[in-house]
Structures are given as structure tokens and as C-alpha cells.
C-alpha positions in Angstrom: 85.5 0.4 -110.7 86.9 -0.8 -114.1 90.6 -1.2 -114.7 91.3 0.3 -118.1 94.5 -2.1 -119.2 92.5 -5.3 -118.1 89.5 -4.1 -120.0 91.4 -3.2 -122.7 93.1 -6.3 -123.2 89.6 -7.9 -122.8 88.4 -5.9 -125.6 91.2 -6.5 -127.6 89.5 -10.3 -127.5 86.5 -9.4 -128.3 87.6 -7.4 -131.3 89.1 -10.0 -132.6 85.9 -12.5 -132.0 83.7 -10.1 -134.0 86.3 -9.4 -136.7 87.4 -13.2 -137.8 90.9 -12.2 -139.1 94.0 -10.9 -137.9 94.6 -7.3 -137.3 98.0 -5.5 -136.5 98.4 -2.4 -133.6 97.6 0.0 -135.7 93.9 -1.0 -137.1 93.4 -2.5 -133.8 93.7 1.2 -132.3 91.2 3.0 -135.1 88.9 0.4 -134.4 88.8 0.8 -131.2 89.7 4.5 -130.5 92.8 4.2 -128.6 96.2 5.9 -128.4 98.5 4.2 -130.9 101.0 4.0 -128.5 99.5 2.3 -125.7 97.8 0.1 -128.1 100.9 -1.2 -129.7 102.8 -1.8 -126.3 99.8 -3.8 -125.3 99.4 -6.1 -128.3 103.0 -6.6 -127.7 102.9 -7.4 -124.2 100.0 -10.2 -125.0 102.4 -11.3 -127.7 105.5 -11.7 -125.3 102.4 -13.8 -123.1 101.7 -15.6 -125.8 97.7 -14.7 -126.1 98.7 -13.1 -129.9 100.4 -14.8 -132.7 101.2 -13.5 -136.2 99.8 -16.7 -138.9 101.9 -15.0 -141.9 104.6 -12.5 -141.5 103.9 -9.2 -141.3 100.1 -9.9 -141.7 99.0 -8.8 -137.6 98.3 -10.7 -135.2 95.5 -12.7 -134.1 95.0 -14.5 -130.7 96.7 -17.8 -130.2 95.0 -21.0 -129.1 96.1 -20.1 -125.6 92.7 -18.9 -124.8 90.9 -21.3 -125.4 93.3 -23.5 -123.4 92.6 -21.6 -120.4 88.9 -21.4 -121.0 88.5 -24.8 -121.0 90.4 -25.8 -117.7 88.7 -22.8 -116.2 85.3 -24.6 -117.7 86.1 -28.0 -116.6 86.9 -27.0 -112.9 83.5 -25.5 -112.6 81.3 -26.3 -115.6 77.2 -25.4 -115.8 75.4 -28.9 -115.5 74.2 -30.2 -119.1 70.9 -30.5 -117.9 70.4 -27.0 -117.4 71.9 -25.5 -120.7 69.1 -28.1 -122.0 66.8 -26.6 -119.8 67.4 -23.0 -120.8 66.8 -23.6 -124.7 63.7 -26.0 -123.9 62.6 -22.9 -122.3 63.2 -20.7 -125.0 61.8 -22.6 -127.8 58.3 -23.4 -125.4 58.6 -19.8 -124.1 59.9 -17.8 -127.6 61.8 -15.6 -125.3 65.0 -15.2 -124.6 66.0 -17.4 -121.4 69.4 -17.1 -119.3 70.8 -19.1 -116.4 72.4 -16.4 -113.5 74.5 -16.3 -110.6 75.5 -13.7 -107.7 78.7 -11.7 -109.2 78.8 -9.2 -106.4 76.0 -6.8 -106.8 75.1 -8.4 -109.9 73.3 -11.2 -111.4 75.6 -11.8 -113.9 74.2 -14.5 -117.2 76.1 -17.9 -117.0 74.0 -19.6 -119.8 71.5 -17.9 -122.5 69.8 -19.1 -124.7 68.0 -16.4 -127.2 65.1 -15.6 -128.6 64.3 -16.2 -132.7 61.9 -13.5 -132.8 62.7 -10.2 -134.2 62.0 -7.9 -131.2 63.4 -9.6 -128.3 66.0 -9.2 -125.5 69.3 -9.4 -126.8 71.7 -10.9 -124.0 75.3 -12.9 -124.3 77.2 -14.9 -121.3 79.0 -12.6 -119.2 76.1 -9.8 -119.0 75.3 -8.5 -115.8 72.0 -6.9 -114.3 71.7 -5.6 -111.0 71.2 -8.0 -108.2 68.5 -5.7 -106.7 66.8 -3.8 -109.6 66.0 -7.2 -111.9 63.6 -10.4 -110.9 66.7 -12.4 -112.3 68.5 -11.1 -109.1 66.1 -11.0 -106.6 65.9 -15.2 -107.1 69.1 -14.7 -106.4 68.8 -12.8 -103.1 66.1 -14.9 -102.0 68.1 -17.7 -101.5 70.8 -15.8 -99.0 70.4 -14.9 -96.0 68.8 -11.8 -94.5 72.3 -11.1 -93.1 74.0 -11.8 -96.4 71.5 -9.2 -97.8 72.0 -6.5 -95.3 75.8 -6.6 -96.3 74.9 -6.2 -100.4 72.1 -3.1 -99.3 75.5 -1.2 -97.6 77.2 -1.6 -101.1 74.5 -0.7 -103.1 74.5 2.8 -104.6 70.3 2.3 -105.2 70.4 4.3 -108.5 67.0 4.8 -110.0 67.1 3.7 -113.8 63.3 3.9 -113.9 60.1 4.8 -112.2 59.9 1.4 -111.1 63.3 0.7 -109.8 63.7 -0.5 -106.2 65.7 1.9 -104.7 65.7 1.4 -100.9 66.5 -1.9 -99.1 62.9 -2.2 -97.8 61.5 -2.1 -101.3 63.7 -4.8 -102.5 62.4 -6.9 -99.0 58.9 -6.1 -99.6 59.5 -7.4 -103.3 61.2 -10.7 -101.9 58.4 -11.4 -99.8 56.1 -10.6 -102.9 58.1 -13.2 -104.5 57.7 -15.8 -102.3 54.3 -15.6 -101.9 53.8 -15.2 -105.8 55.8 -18.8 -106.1 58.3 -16.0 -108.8 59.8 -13.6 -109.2 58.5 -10.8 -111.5 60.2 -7.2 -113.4 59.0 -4.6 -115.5 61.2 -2.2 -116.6 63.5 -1.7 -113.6 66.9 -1.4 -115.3 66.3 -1.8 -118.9 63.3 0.1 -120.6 60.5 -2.6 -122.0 61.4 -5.2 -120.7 59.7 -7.7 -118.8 61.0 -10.8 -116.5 60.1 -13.9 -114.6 62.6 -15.7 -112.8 63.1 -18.3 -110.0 65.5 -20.2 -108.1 67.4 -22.7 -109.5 69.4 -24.0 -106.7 71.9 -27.0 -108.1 74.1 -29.0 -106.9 75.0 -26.3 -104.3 75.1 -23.8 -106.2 72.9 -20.4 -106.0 71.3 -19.9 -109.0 68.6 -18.3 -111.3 67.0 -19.2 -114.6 64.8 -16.1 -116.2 62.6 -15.7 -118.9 62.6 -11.8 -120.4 61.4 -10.5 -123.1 59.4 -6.8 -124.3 57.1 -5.6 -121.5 54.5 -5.2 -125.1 54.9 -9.2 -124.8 55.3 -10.2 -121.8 53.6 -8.5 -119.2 50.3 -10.0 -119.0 51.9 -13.2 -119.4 54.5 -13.3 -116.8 51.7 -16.0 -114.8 51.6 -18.0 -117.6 55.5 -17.8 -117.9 55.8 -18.5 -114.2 53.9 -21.8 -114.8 55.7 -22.9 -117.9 59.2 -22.3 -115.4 58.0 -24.1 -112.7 56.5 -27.2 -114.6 59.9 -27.2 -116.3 61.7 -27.3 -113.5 59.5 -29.8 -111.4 60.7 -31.8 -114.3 64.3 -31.7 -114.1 64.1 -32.1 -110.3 62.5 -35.2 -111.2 65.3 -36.5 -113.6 68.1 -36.1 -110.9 
């Protein structure tokens, strides 16, 4: 369940990101398709917080350096390991496909690092994404490194909506693909929640952490590659688990 004000002021950050310039209440609300009324009583309100400033008088407001004041502390407490945002884009560049680092975000895998492919058809994915924990190979590396218990208590959340023909939808599908997994030595998707597209993941457990790193790109692509992909992963990572 989404709560509209807190994605709204969410999306009021984002606007801003893709715009570049300050914006008052008013084009902020066209742009976006809200109710001028609620929009202008919440650019206030992150005004009176101080997450808005006006640069010149009477020229809107853009979002104060606040943000990124917060982001960083938030960063600092628990940031990704430099080795593996330079393992995700030496990935990518050896790979050509676009590469993201996940972690468990309830029933999701949500992306915590990506790095994207050049190419002109390729998956296009930004930090923050989230694909199902169950219906992706980027999630399943995920559930293969909890506990059969810990599983069983995701499966009784899990609404198992089919998005395609090949989307796990019972709990002893998504088994049957773990144990697949493991005997594979990865993790493998085609199609499952997002048309054409094909993954390979594995588990990149660090420094306690539970986490994934993925290659995905067009199932056209990537398909009949996935073992070669698989091998390119795991030589990579044999690597950086010698460098610790």
C-alpha cells in the first residue's frame, strides 16, 4: 500500500531532479496532474521543513541542500562497499549489459547499485527499483540465502500474481527453482515479471549483508548466454573474494 502525501512529496523530488530549475506550486501541479490546492499546501509544508527554498524572489522554489545532507548521513551509516560499485561497472563493461547490486526490501529485491548498459536496446534500471523477490533470478539469490522458515513467512505475504506465462506463482515453484539454482551454481529468469528480459544472478553475501548482483538484459540477447554470463559472474566474483 502506497501513501499518497509521502509519495507525493517524493515525487515532488524527483520533479525537480529531472527539471534542473526551480518551479513554483502552480507548474509543479500541471506537471504533475495534481489538485492545485493540495499541491500548493504541500510545497509549503516542505518549505516550512526546510526541503524547498526560493533562490530569487518570487522565482519558485527549488529543493534546498537539506537533502542531500540527509542522504549522506543516511549513506555514511550504511554505505555499499567500493569494491562492489567497482564490481558492478567491471561487469557491465565485460558483460555490455546492464548490471545492479540488490537487497531484500520486503517482498522485493529492490537495486542498491546499477550500473547500465551503453547499448541501445538494453534494460533500463535506476537505484531504488524494485522487482519481486519471487518472480526475478535477482530475488531468488536473494531467498537462497534465508532460511526455509524465513521463506515460508514471505510465501504467506505473497499475492503470487502471474505477470507472464513463466512466472512462479506457487511457493513450490519458487522452491523447485531454488533448488534449480543451487545445482545450476546461478540463478537464471526469462520473462517473469518484465517481458524480454533475461537474467543471471548470484549471491553476493558481504560483510553480513544479504545480497545479489545480476546481469539482465533482452531475452533476444541474453538467453542462450545466460551460462556464459553465469561464468563471467562467478570468475568476477572469485576475484573480489580474493582481494578481501
Amino acid at each position: 500500500m502506497i501513501v499518497r502525501q509521502a509519495a507525493n512529496a517524493l515525487q515532488i523530488l524527483e520533479f525537480f531532479a529531472e527539471r534542473q530549475r526551480p518551479a513554483n506550486a502552480a507548474e509543479i501541479a500541471d506537471a504533475m496532474g495534481w489538485p492545485r490546492s493540495s499541491t500548493f499546501k504541500l510545497v509549503g509544508t516542505l518549505a516550512a521543513m526546510g526541503y524547498l527554498y526560493e533562490p530569487l524572489p518570487r522565482g519558485g522554489h527549488y529543493p534546498s541542500p537539506r537533502w542531500l545532507e540527509l542522504a549522506e548521513k543516511v549513506s555514511q551509516a550504511d554505505p555499499l562497499p567500493a569494491g562492489l560499485a567497482r564490481l558492478v561497472r567491471a561487469v557491465m563493461e565485460e558483460s555490455g549489459e546492464t548490471v545492479a547490486i540488490s537487497a531484500p526490501a520486503g517482498l522485493h529485491a529492490m537495486f542498491v547499485d546499477v550500473a547500465e548498459s551503453r547499448q541501445p536496446v538494453r534494460y533500463f534500471a535506476r537505484v531504488g527499483d524494485r522487482v519481486p523477490i519471487h518472480a526475478s533470478s535477482a530475488g531468488r539469490a536473494l531467498l537462497a540465502q534465508m532460511s526455509a522458515e524465513e521463506r515460508q513467512a514471505l510465501y504467506r505475504r505473497i499475492d503470487f500474481t502471474s505477470y507472464s506465462a513463466t512466472t512462479p506463482t506457487t511457493p513450490e515453484r519458487i522452491e523447485a527453482e531454488l533448488a534449480a539454482g543451487e545445482a545450476r551454481g546461478w540463478h537464471q529468469s526469462n520473462a517473469e515479471y518484465t517481458p524480454d528480459l533475461a537474467g543471471v544472478a548470484l549471491a553476493l553475501p558481504f560483510a553480513g549483508r544479504r545480497l545479489s548482483i545480476v546481469v539482465v538484459g533482452p531475452v533476444s540477447r541474453c538467453l542462450v548466454r545466460q551460462p556464459k554470463t553465469a561464468a563471467l559472474l562467478q570468475r568476477h566474483l572469485k576475484a573480489l573474494s580474493a582481494a578481501r
